[in-house]
C-alpha positions in Angstrom: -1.5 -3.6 15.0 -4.6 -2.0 13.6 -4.8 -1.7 9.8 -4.7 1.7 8.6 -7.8 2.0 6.4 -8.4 4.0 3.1 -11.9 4.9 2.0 -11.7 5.7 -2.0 -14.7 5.8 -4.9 -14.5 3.8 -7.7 -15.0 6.3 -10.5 -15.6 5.9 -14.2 -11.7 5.6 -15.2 -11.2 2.8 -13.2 -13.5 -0.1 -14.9 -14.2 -1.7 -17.9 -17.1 -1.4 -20.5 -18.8 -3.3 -18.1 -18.1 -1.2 -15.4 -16.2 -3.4 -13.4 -12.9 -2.6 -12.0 -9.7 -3.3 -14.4 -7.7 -6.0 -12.7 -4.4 -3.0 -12.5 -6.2 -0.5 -11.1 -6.0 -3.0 -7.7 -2.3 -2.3 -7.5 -3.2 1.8 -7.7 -5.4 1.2 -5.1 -3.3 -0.8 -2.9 -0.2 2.4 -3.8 -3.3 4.9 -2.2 -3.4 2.7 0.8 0.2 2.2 1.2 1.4 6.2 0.7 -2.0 7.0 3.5 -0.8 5.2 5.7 3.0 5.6 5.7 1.7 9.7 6.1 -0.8 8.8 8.5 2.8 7.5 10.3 4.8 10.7 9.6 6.0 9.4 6.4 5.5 11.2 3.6 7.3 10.3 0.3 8.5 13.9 -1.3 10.0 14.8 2.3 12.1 11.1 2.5 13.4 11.6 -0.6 14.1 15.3 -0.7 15.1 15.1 2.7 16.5 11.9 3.5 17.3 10.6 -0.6 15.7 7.6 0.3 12.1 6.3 -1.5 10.5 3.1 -1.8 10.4 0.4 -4.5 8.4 -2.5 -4.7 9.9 -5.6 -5.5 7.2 -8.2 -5.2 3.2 -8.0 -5.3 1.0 -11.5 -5.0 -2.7 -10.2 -5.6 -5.9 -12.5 -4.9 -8.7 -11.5 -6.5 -11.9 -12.7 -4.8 -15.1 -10.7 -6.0 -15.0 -7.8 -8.7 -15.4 -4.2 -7.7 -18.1 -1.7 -9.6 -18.6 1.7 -10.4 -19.5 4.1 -7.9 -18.5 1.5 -4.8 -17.4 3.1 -2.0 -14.1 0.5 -1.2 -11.9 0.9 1.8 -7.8 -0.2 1.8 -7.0 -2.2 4.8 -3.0 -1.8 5.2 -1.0 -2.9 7.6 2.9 -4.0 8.1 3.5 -7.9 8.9 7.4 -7.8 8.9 10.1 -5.4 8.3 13.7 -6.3 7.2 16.7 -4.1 7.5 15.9 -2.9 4.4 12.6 -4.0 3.4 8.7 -4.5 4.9 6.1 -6.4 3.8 2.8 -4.9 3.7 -0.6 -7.3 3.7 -3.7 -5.2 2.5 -7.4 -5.8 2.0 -9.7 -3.9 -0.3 -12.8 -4.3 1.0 -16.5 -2.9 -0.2 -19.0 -2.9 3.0 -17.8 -6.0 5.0 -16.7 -8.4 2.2 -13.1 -8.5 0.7 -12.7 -8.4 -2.6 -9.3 -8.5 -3.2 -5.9 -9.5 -1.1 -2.6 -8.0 -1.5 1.2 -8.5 -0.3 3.6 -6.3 -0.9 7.3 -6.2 -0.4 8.9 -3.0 -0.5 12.5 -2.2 -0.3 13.8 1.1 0.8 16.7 2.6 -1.8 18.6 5.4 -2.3 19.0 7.7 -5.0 21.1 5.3 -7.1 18.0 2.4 -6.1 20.9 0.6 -3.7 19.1 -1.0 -1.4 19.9 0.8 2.0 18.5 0.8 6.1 14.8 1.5 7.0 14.9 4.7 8.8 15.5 4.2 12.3 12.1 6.3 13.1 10.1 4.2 10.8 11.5 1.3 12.2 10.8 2.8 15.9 7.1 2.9 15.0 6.8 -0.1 13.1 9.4 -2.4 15.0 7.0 -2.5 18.1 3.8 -3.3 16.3 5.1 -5.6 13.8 
């Protein structure tokens, strides 16, 4: 499967004094990445949970930070499913700026109801996914 890429700026609020990226503003990023391309998909959040009472929760993040991101770099999210359970997936992403990765990322999300009970992937998310997993 190709990664669904994210292009986003890194703007003033996101660093330090030094103007370097603060370490929790990765897992923002990586939530940017993660919503796109779920919509890219046909999976937009307000419509599962109006709609279907269902959202997303994440339930583990492991991040490895390789090289510091700056203000004003362009970065780009690299995210892309590597397994889904019956009621979870686990999502591997990339922030990248130009060609060199700066920081890696895997997520495991579960998929609860309203009452955050653990429940099914929808069958059409897991008709998308299941092939390209």
């Amino acid at each position: 499967m190709t990664p669904h890429e994210l292009k986003i700026r890194v703007y003033y609020e996101d660093t330090d004094a030094g103007g370097v990226v603060y370490h929790a503003r990765y897992l923002a990023f990586a939530e940017r990445g993660r919503t796109e391309m779920l919509r890219a998909a046909g999976f937009e959040h307000a419509p599962l949970l109006s709609e279907g009472g269902i959202a997303f929760a994440v339930v583990a993040a492991d991040l490895q930070y390789k090289a510091p991101a700056k203000l004003d770099d362009e970065l780009t999210i690299k995210s892309e499913i590597v397994r889904l359970g019956g009621a979870s997936m686990e999502i591997k992403q990339g922030i990248f700026c130009a060609d060199r990765l700066l920081t890696e990322i895997k997520v495991t999300l579960v998929c609860v109801d309203s009452a955050f009970k653990a429940v099914r992937l929808p069958q059409e998310m897991r008709k998308i996914y299941d092939s390209k997993v």
